[in-house]
Structures are given as C-alpha cells and as structure tokens.
C-alpha positions in Angstrom: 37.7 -99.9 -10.4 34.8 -97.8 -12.1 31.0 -99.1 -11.3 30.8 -99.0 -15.2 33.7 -101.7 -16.1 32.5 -104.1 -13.2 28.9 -105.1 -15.5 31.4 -105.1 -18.8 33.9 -108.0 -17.7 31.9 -109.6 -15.2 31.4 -113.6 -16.3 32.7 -112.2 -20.1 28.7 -111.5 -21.1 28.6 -110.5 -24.8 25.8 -107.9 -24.1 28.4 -105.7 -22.6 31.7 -106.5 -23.8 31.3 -104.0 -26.9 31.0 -101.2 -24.1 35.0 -102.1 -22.7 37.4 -100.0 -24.3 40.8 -98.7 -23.3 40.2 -95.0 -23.9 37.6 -95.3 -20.9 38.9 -92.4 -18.7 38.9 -94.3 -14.9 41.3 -97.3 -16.8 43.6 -94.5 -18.1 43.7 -93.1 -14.9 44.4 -96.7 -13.4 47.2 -96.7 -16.0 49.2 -93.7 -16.1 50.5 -92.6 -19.3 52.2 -95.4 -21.2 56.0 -93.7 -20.6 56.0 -93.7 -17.0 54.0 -97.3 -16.2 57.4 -99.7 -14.8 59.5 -96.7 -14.4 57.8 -94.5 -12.3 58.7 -96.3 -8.8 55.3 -97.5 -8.2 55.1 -99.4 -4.7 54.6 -102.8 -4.5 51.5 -102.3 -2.6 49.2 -99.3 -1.3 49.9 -97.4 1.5 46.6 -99.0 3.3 48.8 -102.2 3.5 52.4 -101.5 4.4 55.3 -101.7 2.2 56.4 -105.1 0.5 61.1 -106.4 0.3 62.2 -106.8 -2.1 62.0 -110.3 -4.1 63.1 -113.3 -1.8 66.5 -113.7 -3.0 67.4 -116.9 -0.8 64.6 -118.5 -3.6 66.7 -119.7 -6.7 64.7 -119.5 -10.1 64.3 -121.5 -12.3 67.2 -124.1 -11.9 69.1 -125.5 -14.9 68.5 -128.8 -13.4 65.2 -129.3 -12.5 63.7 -132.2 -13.9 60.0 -132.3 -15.5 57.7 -131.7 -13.0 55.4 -134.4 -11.4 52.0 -133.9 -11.0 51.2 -136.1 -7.8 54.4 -135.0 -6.1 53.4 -134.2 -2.3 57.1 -133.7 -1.2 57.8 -131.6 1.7 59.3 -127.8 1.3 61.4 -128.9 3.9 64.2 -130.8 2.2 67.7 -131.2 3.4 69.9 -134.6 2.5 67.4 -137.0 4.0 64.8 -135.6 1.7 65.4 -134.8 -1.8 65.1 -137.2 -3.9 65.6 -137.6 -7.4 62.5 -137.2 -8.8 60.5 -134.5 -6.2 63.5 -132.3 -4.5 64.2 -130.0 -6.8 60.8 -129.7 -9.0 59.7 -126.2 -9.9 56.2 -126.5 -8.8 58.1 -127.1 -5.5 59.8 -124.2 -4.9 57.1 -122.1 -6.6 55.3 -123.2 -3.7 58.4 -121.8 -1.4 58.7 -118.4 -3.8 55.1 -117.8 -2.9 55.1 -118.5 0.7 58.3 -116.9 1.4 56.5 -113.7 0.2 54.1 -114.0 2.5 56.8 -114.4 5.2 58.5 -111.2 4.5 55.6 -109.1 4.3 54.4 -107.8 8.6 50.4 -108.4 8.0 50.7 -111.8 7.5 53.1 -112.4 10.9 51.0 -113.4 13.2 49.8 -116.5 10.9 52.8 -117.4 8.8 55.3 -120.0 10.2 58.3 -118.6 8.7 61.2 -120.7 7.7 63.4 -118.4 10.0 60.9 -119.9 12.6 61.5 -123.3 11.4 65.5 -123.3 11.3 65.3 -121.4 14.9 63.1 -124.6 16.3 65.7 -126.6 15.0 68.8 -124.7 16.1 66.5 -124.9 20.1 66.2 -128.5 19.8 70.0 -129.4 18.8 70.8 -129.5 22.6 72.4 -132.2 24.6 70.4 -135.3 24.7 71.8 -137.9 26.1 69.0 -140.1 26.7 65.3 -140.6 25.5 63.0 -141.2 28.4 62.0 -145.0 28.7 57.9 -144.9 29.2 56.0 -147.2 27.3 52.9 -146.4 29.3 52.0 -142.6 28.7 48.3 -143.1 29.5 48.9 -141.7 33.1 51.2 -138.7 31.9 49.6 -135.1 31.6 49.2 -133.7 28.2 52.6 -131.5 29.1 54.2 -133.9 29.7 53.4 -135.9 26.7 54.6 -133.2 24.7 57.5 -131.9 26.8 58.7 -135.5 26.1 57.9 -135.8 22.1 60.2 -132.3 22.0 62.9 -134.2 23.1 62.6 -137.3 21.3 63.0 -134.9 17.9 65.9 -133.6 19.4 67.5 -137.0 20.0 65.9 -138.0 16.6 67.7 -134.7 15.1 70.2 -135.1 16.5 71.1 -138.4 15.7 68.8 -138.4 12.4 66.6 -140.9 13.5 63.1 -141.5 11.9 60.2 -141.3 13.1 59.3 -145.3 12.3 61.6 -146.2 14.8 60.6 -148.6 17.2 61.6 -146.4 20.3 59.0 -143.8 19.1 55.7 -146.4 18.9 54.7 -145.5 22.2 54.6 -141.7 22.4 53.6 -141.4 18.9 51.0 -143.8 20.2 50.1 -141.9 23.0 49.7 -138.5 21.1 47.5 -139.5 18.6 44.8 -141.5 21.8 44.8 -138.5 23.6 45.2 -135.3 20.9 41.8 -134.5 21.1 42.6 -133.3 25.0 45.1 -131.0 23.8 44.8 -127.1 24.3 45.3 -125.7 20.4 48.5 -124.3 21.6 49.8 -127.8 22.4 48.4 -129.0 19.4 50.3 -127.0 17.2 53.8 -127.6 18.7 53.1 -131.6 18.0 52.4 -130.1 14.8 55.3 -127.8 14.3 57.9 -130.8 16.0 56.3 -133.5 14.0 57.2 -131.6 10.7 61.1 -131.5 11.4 61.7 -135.8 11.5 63.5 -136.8 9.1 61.6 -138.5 6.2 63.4 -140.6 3.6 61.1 -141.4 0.8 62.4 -145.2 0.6 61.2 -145.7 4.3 57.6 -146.4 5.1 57.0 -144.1 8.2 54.3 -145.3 9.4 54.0 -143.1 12.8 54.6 -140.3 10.5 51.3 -140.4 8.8 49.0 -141.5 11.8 50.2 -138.3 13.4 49.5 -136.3 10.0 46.0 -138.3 10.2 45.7 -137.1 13.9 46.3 -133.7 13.7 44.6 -133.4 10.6 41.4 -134.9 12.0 41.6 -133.3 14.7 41.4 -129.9 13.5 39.1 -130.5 11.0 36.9 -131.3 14.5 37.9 -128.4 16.1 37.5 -126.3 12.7 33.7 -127.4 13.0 33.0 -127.1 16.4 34.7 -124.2 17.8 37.0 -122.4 15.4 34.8 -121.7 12.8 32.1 -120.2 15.7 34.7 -117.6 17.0 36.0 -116.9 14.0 39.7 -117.9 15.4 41.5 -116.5 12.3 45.0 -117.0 13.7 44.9 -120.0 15.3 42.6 -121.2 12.4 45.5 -120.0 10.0 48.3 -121.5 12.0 47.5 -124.6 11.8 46.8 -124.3 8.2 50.3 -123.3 7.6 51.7 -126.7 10.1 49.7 -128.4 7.3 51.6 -126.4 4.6 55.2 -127.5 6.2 53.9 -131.1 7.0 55.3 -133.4 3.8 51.0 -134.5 3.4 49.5 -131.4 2.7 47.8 -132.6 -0.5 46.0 -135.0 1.8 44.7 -132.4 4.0 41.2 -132.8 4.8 41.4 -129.8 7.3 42.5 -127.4 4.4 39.6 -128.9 2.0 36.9 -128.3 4.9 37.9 -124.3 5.7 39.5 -122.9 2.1 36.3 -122.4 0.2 33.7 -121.6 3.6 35.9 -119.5 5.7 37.3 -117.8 2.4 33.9 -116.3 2.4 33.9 -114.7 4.9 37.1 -113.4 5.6 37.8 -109.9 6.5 40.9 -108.9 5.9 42.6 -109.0 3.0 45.9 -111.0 4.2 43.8 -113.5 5.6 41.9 -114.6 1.8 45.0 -114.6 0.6 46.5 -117.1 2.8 43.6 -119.0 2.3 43.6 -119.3 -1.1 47.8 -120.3 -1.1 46.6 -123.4 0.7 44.5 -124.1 -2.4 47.4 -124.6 -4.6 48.3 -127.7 -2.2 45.0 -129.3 -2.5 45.3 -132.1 -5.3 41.4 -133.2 -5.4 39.4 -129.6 -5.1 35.7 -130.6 -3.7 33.1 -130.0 -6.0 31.7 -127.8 -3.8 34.1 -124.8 -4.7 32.5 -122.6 -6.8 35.9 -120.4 -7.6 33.7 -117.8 -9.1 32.6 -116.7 -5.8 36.3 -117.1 -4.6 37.5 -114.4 -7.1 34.7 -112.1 -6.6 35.8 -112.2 -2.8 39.9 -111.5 -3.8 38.6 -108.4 -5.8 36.6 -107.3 -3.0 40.2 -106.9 -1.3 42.3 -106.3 -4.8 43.1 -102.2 -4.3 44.7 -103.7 -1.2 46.6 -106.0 -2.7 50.1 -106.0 -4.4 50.9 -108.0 -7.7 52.9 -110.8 -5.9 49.5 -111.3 -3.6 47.5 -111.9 -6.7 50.0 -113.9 -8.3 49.5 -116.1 -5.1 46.2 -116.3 -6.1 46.6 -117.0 -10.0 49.3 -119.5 -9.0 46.8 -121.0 -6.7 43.8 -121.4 -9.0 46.0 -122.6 -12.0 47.5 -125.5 -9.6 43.7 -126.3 -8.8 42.8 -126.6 -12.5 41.0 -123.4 -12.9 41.8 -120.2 -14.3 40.6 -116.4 -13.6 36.7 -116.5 -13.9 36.2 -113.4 -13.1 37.4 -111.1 -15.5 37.6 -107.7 -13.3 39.9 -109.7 -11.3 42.3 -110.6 -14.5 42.3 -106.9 -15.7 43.2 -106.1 -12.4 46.3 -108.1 -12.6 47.1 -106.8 -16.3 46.7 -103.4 -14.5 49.1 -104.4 -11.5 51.7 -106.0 -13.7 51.8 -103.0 -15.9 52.4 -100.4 -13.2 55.3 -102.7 -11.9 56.7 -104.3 -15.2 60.0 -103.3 -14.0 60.4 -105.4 -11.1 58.5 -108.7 -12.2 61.1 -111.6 -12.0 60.9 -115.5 -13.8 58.2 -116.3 -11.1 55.6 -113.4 -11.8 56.3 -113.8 -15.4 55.3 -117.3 -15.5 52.1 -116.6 -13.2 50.8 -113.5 -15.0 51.1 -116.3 -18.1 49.2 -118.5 -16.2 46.6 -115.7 -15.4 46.0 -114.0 -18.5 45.5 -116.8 -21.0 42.8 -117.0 -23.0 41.9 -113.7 -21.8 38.2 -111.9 -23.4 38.7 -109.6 -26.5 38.5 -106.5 -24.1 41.5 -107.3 -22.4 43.9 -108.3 -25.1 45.5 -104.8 -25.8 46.6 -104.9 -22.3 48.3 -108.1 -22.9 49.9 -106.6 -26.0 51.0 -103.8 -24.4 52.4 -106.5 -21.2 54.4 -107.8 -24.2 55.9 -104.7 -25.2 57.3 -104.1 -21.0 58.5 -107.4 -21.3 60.1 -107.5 -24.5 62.2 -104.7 -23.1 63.5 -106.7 -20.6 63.5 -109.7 -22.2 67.4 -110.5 -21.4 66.5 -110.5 -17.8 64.2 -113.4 -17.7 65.0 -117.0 -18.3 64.2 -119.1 -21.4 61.5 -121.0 -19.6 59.7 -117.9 -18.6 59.2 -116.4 -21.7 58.3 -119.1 -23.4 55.6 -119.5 -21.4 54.7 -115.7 -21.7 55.1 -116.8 -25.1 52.2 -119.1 -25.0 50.0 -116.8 -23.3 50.6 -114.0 -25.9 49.5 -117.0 -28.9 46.8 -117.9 -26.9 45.1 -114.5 -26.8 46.6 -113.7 -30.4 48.4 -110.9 -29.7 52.2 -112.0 -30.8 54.6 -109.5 -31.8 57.1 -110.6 -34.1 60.0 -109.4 -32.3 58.9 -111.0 -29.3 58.6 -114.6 -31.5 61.7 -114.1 -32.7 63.9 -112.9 -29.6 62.3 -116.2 -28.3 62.9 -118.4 -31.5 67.2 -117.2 -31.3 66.9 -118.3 -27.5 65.8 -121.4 -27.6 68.2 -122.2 -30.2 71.0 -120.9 -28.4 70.3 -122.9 -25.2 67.8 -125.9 -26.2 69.3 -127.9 -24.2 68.8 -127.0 -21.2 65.0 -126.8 -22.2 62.3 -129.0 -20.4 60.2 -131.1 -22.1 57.1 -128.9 -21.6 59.1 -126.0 -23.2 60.1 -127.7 -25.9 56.7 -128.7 -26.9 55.0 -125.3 -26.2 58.2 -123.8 -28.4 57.4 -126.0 -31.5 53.5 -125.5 -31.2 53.8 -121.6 -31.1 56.0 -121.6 -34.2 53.9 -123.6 -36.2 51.1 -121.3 -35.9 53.4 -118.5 -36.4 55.2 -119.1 -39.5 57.7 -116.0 -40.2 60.5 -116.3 -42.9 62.9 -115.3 -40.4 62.4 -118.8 -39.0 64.0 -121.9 -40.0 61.5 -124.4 -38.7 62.6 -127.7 -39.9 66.3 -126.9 -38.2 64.1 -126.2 -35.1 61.9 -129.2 -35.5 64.8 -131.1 -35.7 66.7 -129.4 -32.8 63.7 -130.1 -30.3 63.7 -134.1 -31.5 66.9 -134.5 -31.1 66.3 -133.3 -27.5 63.1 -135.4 -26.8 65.3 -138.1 -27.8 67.4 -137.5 -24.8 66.3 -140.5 -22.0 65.1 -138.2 -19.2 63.1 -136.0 -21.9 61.9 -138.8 -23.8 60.4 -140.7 -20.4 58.2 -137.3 -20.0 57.3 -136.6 -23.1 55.6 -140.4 -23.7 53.9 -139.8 -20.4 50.7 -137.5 -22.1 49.6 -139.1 -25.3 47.7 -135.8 -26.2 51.1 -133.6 -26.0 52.8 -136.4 -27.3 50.1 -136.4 -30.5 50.3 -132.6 -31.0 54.0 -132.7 -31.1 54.3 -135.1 -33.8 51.8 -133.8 -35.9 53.6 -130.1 -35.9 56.9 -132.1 -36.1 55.8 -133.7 -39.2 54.3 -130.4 -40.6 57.5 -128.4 -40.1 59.0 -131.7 -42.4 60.6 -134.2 -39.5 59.2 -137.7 -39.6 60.4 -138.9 -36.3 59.7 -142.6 -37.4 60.5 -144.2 -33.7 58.2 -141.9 -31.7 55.4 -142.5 -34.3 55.5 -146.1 -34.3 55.6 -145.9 -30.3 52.5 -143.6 -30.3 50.6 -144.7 -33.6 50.9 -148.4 -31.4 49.3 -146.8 -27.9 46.9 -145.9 -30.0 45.6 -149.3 -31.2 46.9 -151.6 -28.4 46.5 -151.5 -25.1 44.2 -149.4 -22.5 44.1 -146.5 -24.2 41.7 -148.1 -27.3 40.1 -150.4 -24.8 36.6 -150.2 -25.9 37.5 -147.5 -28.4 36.8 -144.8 -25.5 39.2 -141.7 -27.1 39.3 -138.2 -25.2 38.3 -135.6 -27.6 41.9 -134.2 -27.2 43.6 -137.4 -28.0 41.2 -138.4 -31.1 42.1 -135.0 -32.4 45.6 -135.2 -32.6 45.8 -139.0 -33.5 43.5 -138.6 -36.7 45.6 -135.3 -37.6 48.9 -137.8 -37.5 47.5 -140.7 -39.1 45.9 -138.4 -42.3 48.9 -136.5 -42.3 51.3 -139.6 -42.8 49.4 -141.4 -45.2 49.3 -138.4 -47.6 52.6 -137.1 -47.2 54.4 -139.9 -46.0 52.8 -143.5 -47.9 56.6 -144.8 -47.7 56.2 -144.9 -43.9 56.0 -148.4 -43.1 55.3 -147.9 -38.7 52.4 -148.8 -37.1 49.0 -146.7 -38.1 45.4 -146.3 -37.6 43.4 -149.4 -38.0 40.5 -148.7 -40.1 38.1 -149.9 -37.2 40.4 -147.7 -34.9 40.3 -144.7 -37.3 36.4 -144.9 -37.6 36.1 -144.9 -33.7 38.7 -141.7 -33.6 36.5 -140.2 -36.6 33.1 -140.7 -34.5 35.2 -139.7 -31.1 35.9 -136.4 -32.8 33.1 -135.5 -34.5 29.9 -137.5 -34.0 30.2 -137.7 -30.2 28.0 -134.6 -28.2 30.1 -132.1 -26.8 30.0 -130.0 -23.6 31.9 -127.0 -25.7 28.7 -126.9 -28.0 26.1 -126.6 -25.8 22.9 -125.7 -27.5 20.6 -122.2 -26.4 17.9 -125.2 -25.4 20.3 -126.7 -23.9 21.0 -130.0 -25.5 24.6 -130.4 -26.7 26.0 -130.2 -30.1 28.1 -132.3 -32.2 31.6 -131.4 -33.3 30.6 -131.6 -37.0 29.0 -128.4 -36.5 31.4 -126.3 -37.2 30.9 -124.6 -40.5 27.3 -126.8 -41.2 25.3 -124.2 -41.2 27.4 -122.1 -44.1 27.8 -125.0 -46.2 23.6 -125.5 -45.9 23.2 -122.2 -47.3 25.8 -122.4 -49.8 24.6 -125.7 -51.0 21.2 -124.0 -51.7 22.5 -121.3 -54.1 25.1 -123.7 -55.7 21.9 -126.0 -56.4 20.0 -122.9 -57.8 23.2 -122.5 -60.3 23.2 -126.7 -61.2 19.5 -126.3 -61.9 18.9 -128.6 -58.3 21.1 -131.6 -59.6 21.9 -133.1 -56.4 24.8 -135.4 -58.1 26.6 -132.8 -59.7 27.2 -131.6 -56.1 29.0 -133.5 -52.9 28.6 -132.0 -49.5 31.2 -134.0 -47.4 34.2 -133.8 -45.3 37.0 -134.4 -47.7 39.4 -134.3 -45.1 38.7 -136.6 -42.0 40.8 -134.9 -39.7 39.8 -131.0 -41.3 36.9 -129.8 -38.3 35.3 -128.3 -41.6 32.8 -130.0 -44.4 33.6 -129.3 -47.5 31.5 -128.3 -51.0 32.7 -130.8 -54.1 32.4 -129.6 -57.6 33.4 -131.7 -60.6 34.2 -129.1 -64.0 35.1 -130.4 -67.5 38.3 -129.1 -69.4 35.6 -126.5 -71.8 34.1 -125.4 -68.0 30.9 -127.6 -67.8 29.9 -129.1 -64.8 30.2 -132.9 -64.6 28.2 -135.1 -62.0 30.5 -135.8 -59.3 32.1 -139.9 -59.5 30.4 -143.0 -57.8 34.1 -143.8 -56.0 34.4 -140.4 -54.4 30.3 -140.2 -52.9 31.2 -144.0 -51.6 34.3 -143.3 -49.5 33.8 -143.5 -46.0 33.8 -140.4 -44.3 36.7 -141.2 -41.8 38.4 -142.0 -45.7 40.9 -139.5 -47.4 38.1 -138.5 -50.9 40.9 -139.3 -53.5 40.2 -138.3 -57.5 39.7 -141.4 -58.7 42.0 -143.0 -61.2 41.0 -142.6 -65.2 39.7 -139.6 -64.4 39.7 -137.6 -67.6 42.6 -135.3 -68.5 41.8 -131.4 -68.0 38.7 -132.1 -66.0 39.0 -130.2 -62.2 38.0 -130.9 -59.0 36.9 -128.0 -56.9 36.7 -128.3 -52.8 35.2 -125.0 -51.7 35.3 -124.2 -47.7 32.7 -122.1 -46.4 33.7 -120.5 -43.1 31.6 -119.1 -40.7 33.1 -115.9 -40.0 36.2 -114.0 -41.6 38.3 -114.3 -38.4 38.9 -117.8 -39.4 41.6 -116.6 -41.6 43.5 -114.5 -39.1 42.6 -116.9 -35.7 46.1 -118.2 -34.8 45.0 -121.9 -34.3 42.9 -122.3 -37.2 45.5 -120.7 -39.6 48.3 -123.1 -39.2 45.5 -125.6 -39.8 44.2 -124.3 -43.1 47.9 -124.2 -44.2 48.0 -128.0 -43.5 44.4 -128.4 -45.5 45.8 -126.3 -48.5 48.7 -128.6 -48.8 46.3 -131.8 -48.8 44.2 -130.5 -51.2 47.1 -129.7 -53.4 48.5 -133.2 -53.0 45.3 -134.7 -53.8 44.5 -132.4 -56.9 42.1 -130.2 -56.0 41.4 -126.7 -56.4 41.0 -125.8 -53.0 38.7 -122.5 -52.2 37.8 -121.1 -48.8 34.8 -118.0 -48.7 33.6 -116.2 -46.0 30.1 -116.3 -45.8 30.3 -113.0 -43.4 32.1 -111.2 -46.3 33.5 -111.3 -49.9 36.7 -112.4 -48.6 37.6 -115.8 -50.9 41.3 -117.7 -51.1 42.0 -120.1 -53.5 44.9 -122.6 -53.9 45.6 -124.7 -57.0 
C-alpha cells in the first residue's frame, strides 16, 4: 500500500479522511480495471508465499439443520457419535472454526505447526491395534517417563477400541501419574499426552473428571514452559504445536496457555504464517484479557498482508469478530475490500459471511468499495446460501450502501425458503427491510411470515433468549402492522418483573427498544390490553435512555455527554430566532421532547384558525417528559399545533437508521394532530407532514 493512504485510514482520523479517494492512482493500480477484478484468475496468494487448494470441500456449509448458535459452547471439533450433541454438534460457529483451520491445513507454510485432521484420523487408525489387556500398575511413581506414556498410548487404544471414557476407574492411576510427574516430560512427550488425551471419547452427560485435570495439566504446564523457556528461544514450532493440541482438546476456551502467548508472542512474530496462526487461536478464547490492545494486533497482520491471501485474513476477521472486536485498523479493512475484490469469483458462504463481519460499519472512505463488493456479489448471488447474504445484507445497511436489486434478490429469497431461516436471520431480515422500505416489498406479508416462524418452538426458545433483539424485533414487527400480542405480553412482562428491572438498572440497548414498543402500542394500539410499561418503569427506561452519561458522547474535555444531546444544540438556536419572531414570549413557545422514545427535542408552536400565535396550553407544558404531549381536549376548532424538528445535519434525512425512525415520528405526530416539520439547520432543506 502507498505511504500516502497509510496516514488517511489509520485509527479513521477526520483530519485526513477527506484526502482518501478512489481515483488515487496506487489503489487503482491495486485494483485493476473494474472488468477484469474476479475474472482475471488472480492467485489466491502471492508468489512470495506458495500457492493456496482449492476451498476444503470435506467442510459442509452452512447446514439446513444447524440449530442457533450458542455462545458458551466449548465443544470439541472432534465429534463422532459419542460427541455430538443436540445443542453443540453441529453449530456453525463450530465448523467455521473447522473451515478456517482446515485452510490452514492445506496450505505447505503452516505444516510444520498445524496438527492436521489427516494426522488425527492416522493416530487413530495406529492405535486401533490389538489390545488385549491394559497393564495392571497402580503404582507408576517408579516408571520412567517412557514408559508412563508408552503405557497411556495403549490405554486409548483399549479405550478406543472398546469406547471407554476416560472417567473410568481403570484409568485413575495413570491419568494420576501423568499429571504428578508432567512437568519432567521432554516437550516431545508432552505433546503426544496431549495429542492421545484429545482422541477419548467424551460424552457430554458424563462428568470426566480425569479428562479435565489432564487439560489443567498440560495447560499449566505449558503456560510454565511458555514463560521460562519457550518464549526465550523463540521455539515457534513447538510453541505453535502445542497451541494447536489446545485447539483439538474439547477445553480450548479455557486455555490459559493460549491467553498468556496470543497477544505477546503475536508481537513479535516473524513470519507471516506464524501471526496468523496465532491470531486463529484467538477466536477460541471466550474471556480476551484486557491486556490485548487489538490495535497493535492489526497493525502487526498488515505488516505481513501483501503476503497474505484473502482466506488468511478472513482467519483474522473471523478471529477478532469471535473476540468482540472488529477491524481497528482501517488499512487493514481496505486491504480486505481490496483482496475480496480481486477474488470475488471464488469467495464461498464462509468468506462471504466474514468479509460481512469485516467490513461493517466501515469509514466513509471505504464505502464505494463495499458498493462495488455488492455489485461482484450480486452477480453471483444464486451461488451463495440465504444465510450468507443476508448477512452481507446487513453489512451493506450498515455502511448505507444498499442496492435495490441486491434488497430485493434477498427480500424473494427469504420468502421462498423462510423456513429454513435461523432465528438471527430472521431478525436481521425484518430490521433491514424496515429501514429500506421499497414498493416492490410487501412488508406486512413478510412481518407476518417471520412471526409465524419465531413462533416455531426451537426458534421461539432463541429468540426470548436476548431481550434487546427480542425488543427491536417487535417494535419493527409492529411498525410493518403485526401486533404479535403473545410475544409482547411475554417481553413487556421481563420488562417490569423479575431481574431484568431489579433496581431499575436498563442497558442503553434494552431501554431503547422497550420505550420504542411501549410508545408505539399505546398510540397505535390503546385496544391492546397485555402487559405494559409501568409509569415508574417507563420513567426509569426514559432516564436509562436519555439522562444517563454516555461513553458514545464523550465530551473534547473529556467528561461524558448525555443522550439528550442529540439535536440540543439546533433547537437552542432555533429557539432564539423563533423568540425574536414571538417578541421573547416564552409561553407561546414549548421546547420539549414530544415523543419519549424520539432521540430528538422538539419546537411546539400553538397557531389560531386566522394564523395568530396562541400561548401554548397548561396540560401539554405539565406532561411528564417520559409522557406522550397529547392536544388537549376542548381545544378550539381550526386552531393548529406545530412540532418543528431541528436536525443537526442534512444527512439525517438520508442516514438509513434514522430514516425508518422519522417515518415512525411522522406517523405519531399525525396520530396525535400535529403538523409535524423537520429543518436542517445545515441547509434550507425542510419536510413537513400534516
């Protein structure tokens, strides 16, 4: 990449954003012309770094069957009949995981530190031999390290053999033994414990005990020799190898070894195969420390990117989405635009879903690469599976670059197959459509589609699981005109019973969604008779949402901000001139938020039938401001009611998330009986709706 673009994108810093554009010479050159990128037979990686098979095909995508996935599962990628179990064997994260690592296995550079499942079915096909017998030593104290482990191989033969678990009694005394003595073991030994101890058999509904001492054991015990020795010679291999026994072991998530060398030794790795390794064992960490600073990660991946192939960053991306972060570092994301461009042609359900992962919410700079990303795809849209592009979907909304043939080659899917749509799809599918309103779209028949599905049992238990996705759903169903009365009353009651309004502590996201549901009903649905907000409830949503400080307005000082913020400053300097007009009569004038769940304060103006202005009523100025402000009743005939928005900026009537929101405000208003207005104060842009 040019020395110039590397300032531009790095950290996103305004200052030099405007100085990014596409018709910058080096990133045409990067490109190609826009005919041959996907078609022109570019290699999978650069000649620096050998040549990358084809896609794994013994990997199944995305299966038809897979249930929702499960955020604490630590299941093993090792599964056979003794393994699988409802819940974890077939999950996607799962055999994403085995997608990933299987690339990695295929490609020569990452040989000598890759334990490939080819390995894995060969140890098992060496230890099927006759056993008769299992050696009868309960005293191993006196044995030699060889012979320890010579006679833990055999055991998992006769324990293969006859599928035997590891808790059984007649193991207690070598399994014993190892863990006294592991820290005598050469490195080499220690990693054939590791690689035998990974092939027992491991039913879910047994508590194998022996099993996780000896993860514990060889986990410890290369976090001490990590420390002490492996880290001083720079061991990469052996360092590496074990990490990967740690990937096959079913307690990876656990692994204190991979938490101790990921982010220190990622540092300072050398070659290019070796960070990326690294940084696949990141996705299996569950609790990152807060010592990694990802940042630095991804400045270290770039250092190696012209090296690297798209599937090797996608092991990256995949990596830092699993360890709730995305791309930082924005050289790094164009990089990937740039890589999944060029080989458009061969990017499968797994990429696809990735790149998604990678790209969203990418800077301004960056989004006509997304576009054009959407374009490749689009043509090859039949190719990729309804959960894929839906979530390539999402990624193009989030950066607000959605074509409508895109949307709508997606909106005639997911009707045609819905139900074989997860629950995550299905709510990603109804949010995206609701910002993007297109007459070609019947959303009510697709509202009701997805709740018939998410009445189905084993959607219904996932979907109940987040309250926030569960909140958001709801309020776009009952926008697109479906009042799913038994979900509300379920979730309207989580929200005043139980744990979740124990002290009234909301999450931002959750207040958000349950004030948005409980306005929304009691306008356009007062003959719904299921639970709702409590007024002491609603008031604590209210202050949850905007009264609280927020980290996401942190202040140039900084101190934070409050949520209420948003358009306060507009409506300060509008209230200024409109006082100037009124000849400063402050009661002829309300400043307030009209709409409790609206992020934006509105301007009240009360005009008589013959167009004078009237001082605004008592009743509305005394409403609390987590009330709807209704007209009061006996209000005059003729006389009008004006709510004016001032927005910040004139993007706020093209931003995708903010539009389908104003829709929703326009409809209140209308209900209510106001004239509702909304000005730029960057512009002479003004919409009004009676």
């Amino acid at each position: 990449m040019s020395s110039l673009l590397l300032p531009v994108l790095v950290r996103g810093r305004p200052a030099f954003r405007r100085l990014l554009t596409l018709s910058t010479p080096c990133l045409s050159k990067r490109l190609g012309s826009s005919r041959n990128l996907g078609a022109s037979g570019v290699p999978l990686r650069s000649s620096s770094s050998g040549s990358a098979s084809a896609f794994p095909a013994r990997v199944q995508p995305h299966s038809k069957s897979d249930p929702e996935p499960d955020a604490g599962s630590t299941s093993s990628p090792v599964e056979d009949e003794h393994t699988v179990s409802p819940r974890s064997g077939l999950q996607f994260e799962e055999q994403e995981k085995k997608y990933y690592h299987h690339i990695m296995e295929t490609l020569p550079q990452y040989r000598e530190t890759i334990f490939t499942s080819t390995d894995l079915d060969d140890l098992k096909y060496a230890l099927l031999c006759d056993v008769s017998e299992l050696p009868e030593l309960n005293d191993w104290s006196k044995s030699s390290n060889k012979e320890i482990v010579d006679a833990f191989r055999l055991m998992t033969a006769y324990a293969l053999k006859h599928k035997l678990v590891i808790s059984d009694p007649r193991f207690d005394h070598i399994c014993c033994a190892i863990r006294k003595q592991i820290n005598s073991f050469s490195d080499e030994e220690v990693l054939e414990i590791g690689k035998l101890h990974m092939l027992w058999h491991f039913p879910e509904t047994a508590k194998e005990k022996n099993y996780k001492l000896l993860f514990e054991s060889f986990d410890t015990t290369c976090v001490t020799r990590y420390q002490k020795k492996w880290f001083e010679s720079r061991d990469m291999t052996t360092i590496l190898r074990a990490a990967d026994v740690v990937y096959w072991q079913r307690l990876g998530s656990k692994s204190h070894f991979l938490k101790c060398m990921i982010y220190h030794l990622g540092l300072k790795a050398k070659k290019p195969q070796h960070m990326i390794q690294l940084m696949f064992y990141l996705g299996i960490i569950r609790s990152v420390p807060a010592s990694y600073k990802f940042y630095d990660l991804e400045r270290k991946v770039f250092s190696f990117v012209e090296e690297c192939s798209l599937e090797e960053l996608a092991i990256v991306v995949n990596s830092l989405f699993r360890s709730k972060s995305r791309i930082q570092y924005y050289p790094l994301m164009q990089e990937l635009l740039i890589k999944s461009l060029k080989t458009s042609s061969t990017i499968d359900d797994y990429l696809l879903t990735t790149i998604s992962k990678g790209v969203n919410l990418a800077p301004r700079e960056l989004r006509p690469l997304v576009a054009l990303l959407q374009k490749r795809i689009f043509q090859r849209i039949q190719d990729f599976s309804n959960e894929s592009i839906i979530h390539a979907l999402w990624m193009f909304a989030s950066n607000n670059v959605v074509d409508e043939d895109f949307a709508q080659g997606v909106y005639e899917r997911t009707l045609n197959d819905i139900g074989n749509l997860r629950t995550k799809e299905l709510t990603r599918v109804i949010t995206v459509f609701t910002e993007y309103v297109s007459p070609n779209r019947n959303l009510k028949k697709l509202a009701e589609c997805i709740f018939e599905e998410l009445r189905k049992p084993e959607k219904s238990y996932w979907f109940r699981r987040l309250v926030f996705v569960q909140g958001a759903t709801l309020h776009r169903l009952l926008i697109c005109g479906v009042c799913p009365n038994d979900f509300l009353d379920q979730y309207m009651s989580s929200m005043t019973s139980g744990t979740i309004c124990s002290c009234y502590n909301f999450s931002t996201e959750v207040a958000n969604e349950a004030l948005g549901v409980d306005v929304h009903l009691e306008v356009f649905y007062p003959d719904y008779n299921g639970a709702r907000l409590h007024p002491p409830i609603r008031e604590a949503v209210f202050k949850q949402r905007f009264q609280n400080d927020s980290e996401k307005f942190v202040k140039s000082s900084g101190a934070k901000g409050k949520f209420s913020t948003f358009n306060l400053r507009s409506v300060e300097l509008a209230k200024k001139v409109l006082l100037d007009v009124l000849g400063d009569k402050e009661d002829y004038l309300l400043v307030k938020r009209v709409i409790p769940s609206s992020g934006y304060i509105d301007v009240l103006l009360h005009i008589s039938k013959d167009g004078r202005y009237l001082p605004i009523p008592p009743e509305m100025r005394r409403s609390e401001p987590w009330e709807l402000t209704r007209i009061p009743a006996g209000t005059i005939e003729g006389d009008k009611f004006i709510a004016i928005t001032f927005l910040t900026t004139s993007s706020e009537f093209s931003d995708r998330k903010i539009r389908w929101l104003q829709r929703e405000r326009a409809a209140i208003f209308k209900s209510l009986g106001f004239i509702h207005m909304e000005v730029s104060c960057s512009s002479t842009y003004c919409r009004t709706s009676a």
